[in-house]
N, CA, C and O atoms as CSV, one atom per row, in Angstrom:
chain,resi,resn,atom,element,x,y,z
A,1,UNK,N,N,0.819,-1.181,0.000
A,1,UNK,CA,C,0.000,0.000,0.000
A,1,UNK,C,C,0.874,1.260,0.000
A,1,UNK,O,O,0.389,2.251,-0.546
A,2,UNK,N,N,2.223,1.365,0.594
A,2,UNK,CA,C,2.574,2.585,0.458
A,2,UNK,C,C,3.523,2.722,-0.278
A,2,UNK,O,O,4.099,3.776,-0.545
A,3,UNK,N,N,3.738,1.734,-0.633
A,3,UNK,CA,C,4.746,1.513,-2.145
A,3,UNK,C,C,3.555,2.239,-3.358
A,3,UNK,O,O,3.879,3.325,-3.837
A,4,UNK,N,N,2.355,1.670,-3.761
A,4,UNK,CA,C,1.445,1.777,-4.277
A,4,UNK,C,C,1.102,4.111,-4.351
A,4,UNK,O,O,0.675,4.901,-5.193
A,5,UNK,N,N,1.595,4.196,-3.028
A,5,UNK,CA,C,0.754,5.873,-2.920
A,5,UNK,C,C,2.619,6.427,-3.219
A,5,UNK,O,O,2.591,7.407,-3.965
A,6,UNK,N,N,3.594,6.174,-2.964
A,6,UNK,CA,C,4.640,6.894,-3.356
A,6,UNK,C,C,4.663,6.751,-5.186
A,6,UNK,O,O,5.178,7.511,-6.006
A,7,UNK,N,N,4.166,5.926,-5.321
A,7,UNK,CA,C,4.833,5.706,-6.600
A,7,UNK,C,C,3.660,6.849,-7.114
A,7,UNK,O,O,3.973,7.758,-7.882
A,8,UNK,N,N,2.309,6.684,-6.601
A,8,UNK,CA,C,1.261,7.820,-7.211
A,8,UNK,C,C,1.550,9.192,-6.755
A,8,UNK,O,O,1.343,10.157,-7.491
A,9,UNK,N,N,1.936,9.285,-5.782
A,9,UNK,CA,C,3.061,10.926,-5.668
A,9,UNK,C,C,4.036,11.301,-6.479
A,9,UNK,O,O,4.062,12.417,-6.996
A,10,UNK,N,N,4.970,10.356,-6.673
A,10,UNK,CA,C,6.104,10.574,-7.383
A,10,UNK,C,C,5.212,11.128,-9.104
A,10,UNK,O,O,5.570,12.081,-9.796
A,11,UNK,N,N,3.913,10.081,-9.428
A,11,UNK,CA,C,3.423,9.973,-11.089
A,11,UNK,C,C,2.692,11.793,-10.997
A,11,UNK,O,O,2.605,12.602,-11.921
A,12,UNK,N,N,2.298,11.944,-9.637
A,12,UNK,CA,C,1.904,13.513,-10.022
A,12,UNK,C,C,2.871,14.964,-10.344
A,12,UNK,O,O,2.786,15.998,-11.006
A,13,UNK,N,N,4.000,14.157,-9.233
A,13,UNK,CA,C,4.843,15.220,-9.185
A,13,UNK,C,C,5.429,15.436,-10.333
A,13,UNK,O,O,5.833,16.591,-10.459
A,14,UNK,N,N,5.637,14.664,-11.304
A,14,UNK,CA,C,6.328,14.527,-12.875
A,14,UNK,C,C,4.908,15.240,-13.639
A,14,UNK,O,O,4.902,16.200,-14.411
A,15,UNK,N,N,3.977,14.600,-13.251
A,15,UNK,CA,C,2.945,15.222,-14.660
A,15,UNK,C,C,2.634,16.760,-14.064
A,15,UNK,O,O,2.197,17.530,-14.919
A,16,UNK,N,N,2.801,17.317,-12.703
A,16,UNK,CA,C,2.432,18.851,-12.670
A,16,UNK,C,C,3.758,19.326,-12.641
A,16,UNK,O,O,3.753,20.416,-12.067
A,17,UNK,N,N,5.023,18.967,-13.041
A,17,UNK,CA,C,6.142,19.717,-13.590
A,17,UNK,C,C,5.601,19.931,-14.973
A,17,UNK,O,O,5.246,21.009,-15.451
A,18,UNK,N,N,5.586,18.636,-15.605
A,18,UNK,CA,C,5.616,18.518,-17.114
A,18,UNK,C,C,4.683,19.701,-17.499
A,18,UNK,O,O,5.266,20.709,-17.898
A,19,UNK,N,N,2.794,19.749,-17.418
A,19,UNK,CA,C,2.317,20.526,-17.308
A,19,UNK,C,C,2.917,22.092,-17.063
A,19,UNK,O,O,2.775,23.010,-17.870
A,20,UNK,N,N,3.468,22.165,-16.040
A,20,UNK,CA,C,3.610,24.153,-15.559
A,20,UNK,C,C,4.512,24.059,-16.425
A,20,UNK,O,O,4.140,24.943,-17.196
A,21,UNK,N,N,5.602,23.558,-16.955
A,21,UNK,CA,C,6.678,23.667,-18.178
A,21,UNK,C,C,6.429,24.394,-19.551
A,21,UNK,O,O,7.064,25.241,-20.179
A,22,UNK,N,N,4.614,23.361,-19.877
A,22,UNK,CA,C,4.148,23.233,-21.254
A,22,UNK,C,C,3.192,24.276,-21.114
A,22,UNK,O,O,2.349,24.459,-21.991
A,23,UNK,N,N,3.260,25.127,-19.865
A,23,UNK,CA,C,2.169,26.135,-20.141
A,23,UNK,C,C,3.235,27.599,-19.678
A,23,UNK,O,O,2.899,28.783,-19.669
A,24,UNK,N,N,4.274,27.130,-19.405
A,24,UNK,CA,C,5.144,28.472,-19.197
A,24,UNK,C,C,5.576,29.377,-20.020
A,24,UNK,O,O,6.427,29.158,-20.882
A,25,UNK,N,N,5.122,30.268,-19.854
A,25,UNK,CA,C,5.409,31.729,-21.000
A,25,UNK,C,C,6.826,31.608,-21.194
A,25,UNK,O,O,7.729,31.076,-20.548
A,26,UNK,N,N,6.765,32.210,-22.198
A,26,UNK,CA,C,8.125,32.383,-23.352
A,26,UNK,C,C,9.326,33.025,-23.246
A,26,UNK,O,O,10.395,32.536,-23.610
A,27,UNK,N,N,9.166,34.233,-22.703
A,27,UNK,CA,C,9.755,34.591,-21.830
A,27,UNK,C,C,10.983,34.907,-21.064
A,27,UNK,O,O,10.697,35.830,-20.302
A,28,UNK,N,N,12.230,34.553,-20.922
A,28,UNK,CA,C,13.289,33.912,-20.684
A,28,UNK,C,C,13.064,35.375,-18.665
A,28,UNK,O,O,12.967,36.595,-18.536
A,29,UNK,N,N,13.089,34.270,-17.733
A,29,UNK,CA,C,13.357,34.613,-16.545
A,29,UNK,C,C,11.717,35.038,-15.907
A,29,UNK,O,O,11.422,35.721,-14.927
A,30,UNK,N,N,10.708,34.212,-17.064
A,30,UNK,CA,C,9.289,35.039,-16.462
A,30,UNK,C,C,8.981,33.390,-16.346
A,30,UNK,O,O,9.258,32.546,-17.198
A,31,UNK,N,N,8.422,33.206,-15.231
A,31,UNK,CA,C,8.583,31.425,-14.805
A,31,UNK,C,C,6.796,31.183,-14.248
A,31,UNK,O,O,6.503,30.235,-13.519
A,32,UNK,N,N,5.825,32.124,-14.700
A,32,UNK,CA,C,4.405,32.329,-14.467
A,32,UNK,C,C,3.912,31.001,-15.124
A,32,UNK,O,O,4.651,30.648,-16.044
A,33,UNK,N,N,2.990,30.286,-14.918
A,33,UNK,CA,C,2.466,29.384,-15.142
A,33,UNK,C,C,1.208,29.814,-15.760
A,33,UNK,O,O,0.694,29.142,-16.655
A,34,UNK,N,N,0.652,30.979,-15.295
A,34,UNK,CA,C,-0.853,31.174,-15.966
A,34,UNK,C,C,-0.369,32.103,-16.996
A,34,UNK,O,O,0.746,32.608,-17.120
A,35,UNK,N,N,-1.756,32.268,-17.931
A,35,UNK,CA,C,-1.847,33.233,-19.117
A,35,UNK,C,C,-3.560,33.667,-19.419
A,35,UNK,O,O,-4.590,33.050,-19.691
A,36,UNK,N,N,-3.327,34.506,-19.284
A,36,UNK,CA,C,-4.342,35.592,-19.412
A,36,UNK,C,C,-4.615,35.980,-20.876
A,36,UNK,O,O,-3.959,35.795,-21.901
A,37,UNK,N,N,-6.052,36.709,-20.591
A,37,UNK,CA,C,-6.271,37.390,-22.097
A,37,UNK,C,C,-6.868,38.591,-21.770
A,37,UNK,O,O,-7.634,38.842,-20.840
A,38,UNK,N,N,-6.289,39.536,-22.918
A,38,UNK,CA,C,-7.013,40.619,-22.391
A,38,UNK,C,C,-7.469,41.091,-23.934
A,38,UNK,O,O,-6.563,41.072,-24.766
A,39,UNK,N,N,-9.074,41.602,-24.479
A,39,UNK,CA,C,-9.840,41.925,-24.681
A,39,UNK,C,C,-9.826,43.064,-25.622
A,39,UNK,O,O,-10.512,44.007,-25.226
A,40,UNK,N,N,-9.057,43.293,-27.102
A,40,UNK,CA,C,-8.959,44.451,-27.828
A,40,UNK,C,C,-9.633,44.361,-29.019
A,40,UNK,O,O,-9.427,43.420,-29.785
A,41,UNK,N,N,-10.846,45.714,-29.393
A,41,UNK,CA,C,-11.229,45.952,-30.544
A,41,UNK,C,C,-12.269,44.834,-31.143
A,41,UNK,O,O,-12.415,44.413,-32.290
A,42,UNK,N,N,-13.088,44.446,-29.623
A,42,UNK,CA,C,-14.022,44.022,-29.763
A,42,UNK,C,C,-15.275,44.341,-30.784
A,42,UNK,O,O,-15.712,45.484,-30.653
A,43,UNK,N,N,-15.780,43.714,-31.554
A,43,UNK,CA,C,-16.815,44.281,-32.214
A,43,UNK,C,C,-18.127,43.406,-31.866
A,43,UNK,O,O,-18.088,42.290,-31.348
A,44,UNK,N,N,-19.570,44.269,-32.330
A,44,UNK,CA,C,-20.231,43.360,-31.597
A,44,UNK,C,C,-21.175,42.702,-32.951
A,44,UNK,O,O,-21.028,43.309,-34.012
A,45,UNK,N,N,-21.923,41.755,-32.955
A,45,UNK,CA,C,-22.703,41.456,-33.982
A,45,UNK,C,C,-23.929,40.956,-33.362
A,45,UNK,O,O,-23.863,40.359,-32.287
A,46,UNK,N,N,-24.857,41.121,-33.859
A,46,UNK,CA,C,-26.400,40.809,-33.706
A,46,UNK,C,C,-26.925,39.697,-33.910
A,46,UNK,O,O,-26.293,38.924,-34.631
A,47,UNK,N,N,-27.886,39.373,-33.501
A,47,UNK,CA,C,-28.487,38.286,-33.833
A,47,UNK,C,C,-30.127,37.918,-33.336
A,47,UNK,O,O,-30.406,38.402,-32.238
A,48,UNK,N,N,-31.127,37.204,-33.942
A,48,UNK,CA,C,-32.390,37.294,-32.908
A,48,UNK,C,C,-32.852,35.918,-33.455
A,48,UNK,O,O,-32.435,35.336,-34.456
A,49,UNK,N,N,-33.947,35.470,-32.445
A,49,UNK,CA,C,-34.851,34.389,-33.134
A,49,UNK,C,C,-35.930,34.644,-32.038
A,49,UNK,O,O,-35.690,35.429,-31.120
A,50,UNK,N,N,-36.935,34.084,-32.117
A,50,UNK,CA,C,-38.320,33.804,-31.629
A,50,UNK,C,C,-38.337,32.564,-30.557
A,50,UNK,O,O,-37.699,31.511,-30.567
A,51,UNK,N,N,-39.311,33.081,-29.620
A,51,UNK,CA,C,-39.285,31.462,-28.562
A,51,UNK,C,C,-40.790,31.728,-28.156
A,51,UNK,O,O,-41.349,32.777,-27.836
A,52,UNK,N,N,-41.308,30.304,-28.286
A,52,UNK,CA,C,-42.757,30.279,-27.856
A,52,UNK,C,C,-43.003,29.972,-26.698
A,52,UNK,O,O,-42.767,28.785,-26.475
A,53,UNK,N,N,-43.446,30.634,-25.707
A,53,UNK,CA,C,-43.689,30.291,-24.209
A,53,UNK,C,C,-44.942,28.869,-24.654
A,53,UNK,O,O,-45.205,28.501,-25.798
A,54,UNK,N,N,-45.572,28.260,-23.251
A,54,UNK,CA,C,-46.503,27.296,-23.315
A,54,UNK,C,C,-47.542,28.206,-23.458
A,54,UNK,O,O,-48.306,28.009,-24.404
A,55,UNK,N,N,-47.738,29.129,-22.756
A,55,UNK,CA,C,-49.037,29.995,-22.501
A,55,UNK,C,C,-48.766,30.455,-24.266
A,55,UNK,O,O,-49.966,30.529,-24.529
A,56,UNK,N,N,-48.376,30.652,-25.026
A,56,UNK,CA,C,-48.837,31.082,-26.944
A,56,UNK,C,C,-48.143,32.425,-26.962
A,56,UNK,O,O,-48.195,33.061,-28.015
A,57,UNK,N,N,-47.638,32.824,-26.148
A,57,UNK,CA,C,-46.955,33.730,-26.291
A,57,UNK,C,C,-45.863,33.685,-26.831
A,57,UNK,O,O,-45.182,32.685,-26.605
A,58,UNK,N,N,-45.222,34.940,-27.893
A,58,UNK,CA,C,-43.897,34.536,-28.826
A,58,UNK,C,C,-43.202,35.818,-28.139
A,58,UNK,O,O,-43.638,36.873,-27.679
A,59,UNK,N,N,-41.560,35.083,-28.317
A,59,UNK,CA,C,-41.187,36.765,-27.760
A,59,UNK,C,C,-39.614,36.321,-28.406
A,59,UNK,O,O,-38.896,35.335,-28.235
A,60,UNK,N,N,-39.479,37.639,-29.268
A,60,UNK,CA,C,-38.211,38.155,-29.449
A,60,UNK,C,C,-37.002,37.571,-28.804
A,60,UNK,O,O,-36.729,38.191,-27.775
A,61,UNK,N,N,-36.192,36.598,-29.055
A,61,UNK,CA,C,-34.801,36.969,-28.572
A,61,UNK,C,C,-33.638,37.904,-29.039
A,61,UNK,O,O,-33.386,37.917,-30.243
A,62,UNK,N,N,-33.123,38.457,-28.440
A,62,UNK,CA,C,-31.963,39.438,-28.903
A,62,UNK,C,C,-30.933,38.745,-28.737
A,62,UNK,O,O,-31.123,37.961,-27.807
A,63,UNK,N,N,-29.593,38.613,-29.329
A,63,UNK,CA,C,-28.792,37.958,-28.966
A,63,UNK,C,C,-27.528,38.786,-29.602
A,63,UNK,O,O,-27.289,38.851,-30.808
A,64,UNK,N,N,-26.744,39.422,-28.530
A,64,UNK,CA,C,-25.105,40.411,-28.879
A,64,UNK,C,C,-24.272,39.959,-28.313
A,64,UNK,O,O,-24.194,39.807,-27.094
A,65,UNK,N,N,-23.117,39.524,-29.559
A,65,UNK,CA,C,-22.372,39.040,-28.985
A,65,UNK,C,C,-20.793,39.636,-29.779
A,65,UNK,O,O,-20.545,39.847,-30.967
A,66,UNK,N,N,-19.884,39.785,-28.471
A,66,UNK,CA,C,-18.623,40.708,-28.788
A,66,UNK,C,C,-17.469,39.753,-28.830
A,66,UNK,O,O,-17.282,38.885,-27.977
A,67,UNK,N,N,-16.585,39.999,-30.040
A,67,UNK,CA,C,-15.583,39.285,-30.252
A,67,UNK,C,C,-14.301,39.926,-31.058
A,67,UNK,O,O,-14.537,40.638,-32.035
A,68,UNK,N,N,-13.401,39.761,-30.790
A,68,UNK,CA,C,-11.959,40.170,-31.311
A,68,UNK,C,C,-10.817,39.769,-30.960
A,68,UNK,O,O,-10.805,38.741,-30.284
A,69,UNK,N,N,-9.773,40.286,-31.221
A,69,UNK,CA,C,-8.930,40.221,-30.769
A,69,UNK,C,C,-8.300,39.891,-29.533
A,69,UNK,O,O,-8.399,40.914,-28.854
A,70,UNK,N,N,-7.679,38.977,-28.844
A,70,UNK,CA,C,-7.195,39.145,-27.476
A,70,UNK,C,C,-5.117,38.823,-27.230
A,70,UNK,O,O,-4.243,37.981,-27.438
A,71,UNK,N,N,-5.338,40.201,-26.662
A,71,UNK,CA,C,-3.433,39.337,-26.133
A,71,UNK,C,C,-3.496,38.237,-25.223
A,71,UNK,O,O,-4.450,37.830,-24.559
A,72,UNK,N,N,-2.346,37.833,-25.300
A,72,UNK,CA,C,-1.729,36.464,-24.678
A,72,UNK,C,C,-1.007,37.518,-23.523
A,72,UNK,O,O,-0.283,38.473,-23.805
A,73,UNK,N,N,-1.344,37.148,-22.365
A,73,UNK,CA,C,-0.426,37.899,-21.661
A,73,UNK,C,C,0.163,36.775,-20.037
A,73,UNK,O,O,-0.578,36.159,-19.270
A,74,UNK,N,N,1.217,36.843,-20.010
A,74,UNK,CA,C,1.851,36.669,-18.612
A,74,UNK,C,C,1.268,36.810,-18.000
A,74,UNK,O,O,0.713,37.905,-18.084
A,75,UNK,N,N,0.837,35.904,-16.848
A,75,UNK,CA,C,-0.109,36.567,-15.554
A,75,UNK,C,C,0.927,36.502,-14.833
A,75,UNK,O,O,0.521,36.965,-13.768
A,76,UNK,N,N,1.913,36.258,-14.703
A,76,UNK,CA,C,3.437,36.869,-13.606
A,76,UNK,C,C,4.008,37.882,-13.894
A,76,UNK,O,O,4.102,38.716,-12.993
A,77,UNK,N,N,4.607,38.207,-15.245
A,77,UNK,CA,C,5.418,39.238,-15.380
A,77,UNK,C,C,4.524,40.093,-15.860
A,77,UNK,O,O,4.741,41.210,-15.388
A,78,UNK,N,N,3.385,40.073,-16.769
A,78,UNK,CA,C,2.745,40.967,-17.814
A,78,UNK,C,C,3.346,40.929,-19.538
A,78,UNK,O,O,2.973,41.682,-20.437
A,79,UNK,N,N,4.131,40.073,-19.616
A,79,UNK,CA,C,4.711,39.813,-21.046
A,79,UNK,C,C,3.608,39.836,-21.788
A,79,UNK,O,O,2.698,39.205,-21.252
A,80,UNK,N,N,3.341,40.295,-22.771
A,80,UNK,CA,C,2.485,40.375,-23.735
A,80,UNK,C,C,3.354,39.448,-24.819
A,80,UNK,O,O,4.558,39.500,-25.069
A,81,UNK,N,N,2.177,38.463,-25.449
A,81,UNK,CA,C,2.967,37.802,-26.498
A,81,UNK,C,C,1.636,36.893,-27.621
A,81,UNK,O,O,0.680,36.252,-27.185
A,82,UNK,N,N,1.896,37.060,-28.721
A,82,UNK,CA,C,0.415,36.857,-29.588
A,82,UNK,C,C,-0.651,37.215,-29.944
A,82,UNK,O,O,-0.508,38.325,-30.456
A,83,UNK,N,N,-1.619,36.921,-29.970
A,83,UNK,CA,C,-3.129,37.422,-29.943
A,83,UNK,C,C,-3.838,36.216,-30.472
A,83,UNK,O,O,-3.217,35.346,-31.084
A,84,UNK,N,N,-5.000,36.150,-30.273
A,84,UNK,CA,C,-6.215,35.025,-30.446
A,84,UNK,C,C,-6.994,35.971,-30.265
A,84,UNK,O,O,-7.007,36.965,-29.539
A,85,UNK,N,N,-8.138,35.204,-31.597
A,85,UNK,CA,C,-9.330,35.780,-32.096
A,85,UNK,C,C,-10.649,34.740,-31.158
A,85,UNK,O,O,-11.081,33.604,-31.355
A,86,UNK,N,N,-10.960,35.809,-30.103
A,86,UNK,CA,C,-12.160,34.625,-29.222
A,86,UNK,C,C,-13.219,35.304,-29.141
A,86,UNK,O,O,-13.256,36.204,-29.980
A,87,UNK,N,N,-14.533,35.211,-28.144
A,87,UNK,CA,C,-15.646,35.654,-27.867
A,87,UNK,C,C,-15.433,36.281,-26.533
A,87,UNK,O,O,-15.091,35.740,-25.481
A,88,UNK,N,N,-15.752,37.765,-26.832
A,88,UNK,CA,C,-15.420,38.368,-25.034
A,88,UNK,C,C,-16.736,38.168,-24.356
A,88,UNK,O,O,-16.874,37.644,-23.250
A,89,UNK,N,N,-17.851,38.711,-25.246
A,89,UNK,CA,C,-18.894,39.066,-24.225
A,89,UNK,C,C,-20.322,38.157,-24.986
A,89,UNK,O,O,-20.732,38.183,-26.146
A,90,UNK,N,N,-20.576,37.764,-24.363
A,90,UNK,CA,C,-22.263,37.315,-24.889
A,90,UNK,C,C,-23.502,37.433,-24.417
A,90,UNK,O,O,-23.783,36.679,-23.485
A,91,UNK,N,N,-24.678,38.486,-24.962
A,91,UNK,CA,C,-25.895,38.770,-23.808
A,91,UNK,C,C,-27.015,38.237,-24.549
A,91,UNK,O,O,-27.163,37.795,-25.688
A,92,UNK,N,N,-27.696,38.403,-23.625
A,92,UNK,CA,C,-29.184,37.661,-24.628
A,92,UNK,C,C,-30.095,38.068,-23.494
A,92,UNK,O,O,-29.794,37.780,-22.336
A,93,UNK,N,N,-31.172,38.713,-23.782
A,93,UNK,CA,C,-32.454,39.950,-23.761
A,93,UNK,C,C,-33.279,38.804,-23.088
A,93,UNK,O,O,-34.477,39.063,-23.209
A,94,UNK,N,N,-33.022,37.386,-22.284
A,94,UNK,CA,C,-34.365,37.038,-21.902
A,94,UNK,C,C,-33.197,35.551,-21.728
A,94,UNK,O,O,-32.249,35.182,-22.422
A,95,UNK,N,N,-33.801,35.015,-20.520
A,95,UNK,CA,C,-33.628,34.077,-20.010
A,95,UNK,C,C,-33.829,32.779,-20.628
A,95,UNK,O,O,-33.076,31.984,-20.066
A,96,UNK,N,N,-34.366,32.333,-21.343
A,96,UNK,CA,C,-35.161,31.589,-22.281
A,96,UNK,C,C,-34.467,31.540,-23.871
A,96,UNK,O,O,-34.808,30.801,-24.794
A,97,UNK,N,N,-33.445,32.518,-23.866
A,97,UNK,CA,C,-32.849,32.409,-25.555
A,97,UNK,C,C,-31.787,31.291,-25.171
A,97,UNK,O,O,-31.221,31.105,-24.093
A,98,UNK,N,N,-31.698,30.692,-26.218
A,98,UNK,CA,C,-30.857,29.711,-26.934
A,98,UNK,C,C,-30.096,30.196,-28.188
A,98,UNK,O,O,-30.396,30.949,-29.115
A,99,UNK,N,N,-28.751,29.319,-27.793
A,99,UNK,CA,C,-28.054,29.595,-28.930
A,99,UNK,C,C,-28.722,29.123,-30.407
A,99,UNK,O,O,-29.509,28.176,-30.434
A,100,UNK,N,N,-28.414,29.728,-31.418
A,100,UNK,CA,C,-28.999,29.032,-32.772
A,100,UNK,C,C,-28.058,29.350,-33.674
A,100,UNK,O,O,-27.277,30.248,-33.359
A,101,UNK,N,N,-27.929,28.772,-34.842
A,101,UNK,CA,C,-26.606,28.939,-35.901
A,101,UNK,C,C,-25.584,29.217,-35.064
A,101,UNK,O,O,-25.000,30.270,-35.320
A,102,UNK,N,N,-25.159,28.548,-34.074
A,102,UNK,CA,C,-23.700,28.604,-33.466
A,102,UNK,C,C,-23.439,30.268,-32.951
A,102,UNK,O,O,-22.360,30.706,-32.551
A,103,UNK,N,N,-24.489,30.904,-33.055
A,103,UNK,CA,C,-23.975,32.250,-32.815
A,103,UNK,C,C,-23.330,32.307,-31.448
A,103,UNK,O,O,-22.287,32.956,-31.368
A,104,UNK,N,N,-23.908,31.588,-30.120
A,104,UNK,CA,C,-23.585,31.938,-29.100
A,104,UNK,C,C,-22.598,30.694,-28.618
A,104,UNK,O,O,-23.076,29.870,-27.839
A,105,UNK,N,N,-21.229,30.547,-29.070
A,105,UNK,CA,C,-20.508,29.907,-28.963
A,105,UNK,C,C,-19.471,30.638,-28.419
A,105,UNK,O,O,-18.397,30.092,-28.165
């Protein structure tokens, strides 16, 4: 049994080196493990569809959703490095909307 739990200590301690390694910024002397994004030149695009309550009522969904640009940034040092194109913000006008044509991805 405790042959069994060292050897499963030892198998973590290798895979959360390996890991913080393969996620360590670029960097040379910035040894941060996380990476951040930060949010530029967002634009927003529209979208709507219809939802039928039980009671026969139809109601409008609105659906805005903001996307652009984002830096790659150091969450230790602040190194800025790259950019990725993601989804910052997504709202929708009513509790009850659903995504449709992938918009709200």
């Amino acid at each position: 049994m405790k042959k069994a739990l060292s050897l499963l200590a030892v198998m973590v301690l290798i895979l959360g080196m390996f890991s913080a390694s393969s996620m360590a910024c670029p960097r040379q002397n910035c040894y941060a493990t996380g990476i951040s994004y930060s949010c530029t030149g967002a634009r927003p695009e529209y979208g709507s569809h219809y939802v039928a309550y039980p009671d026969g009522w139809e109601y409008k969904c609105s659906i805005t959703v903001k996307s652009g640009n984002h830096s790659k940034v150091c969450s230790g040092c602040g190194y800025k490095y790259g950019e990725v194109f993601k989804t910052c913000s997504e709202v929708h006008s009513d509790s009850h909307c659903f995504s449709r044509y992938n918009m709200c991805k």
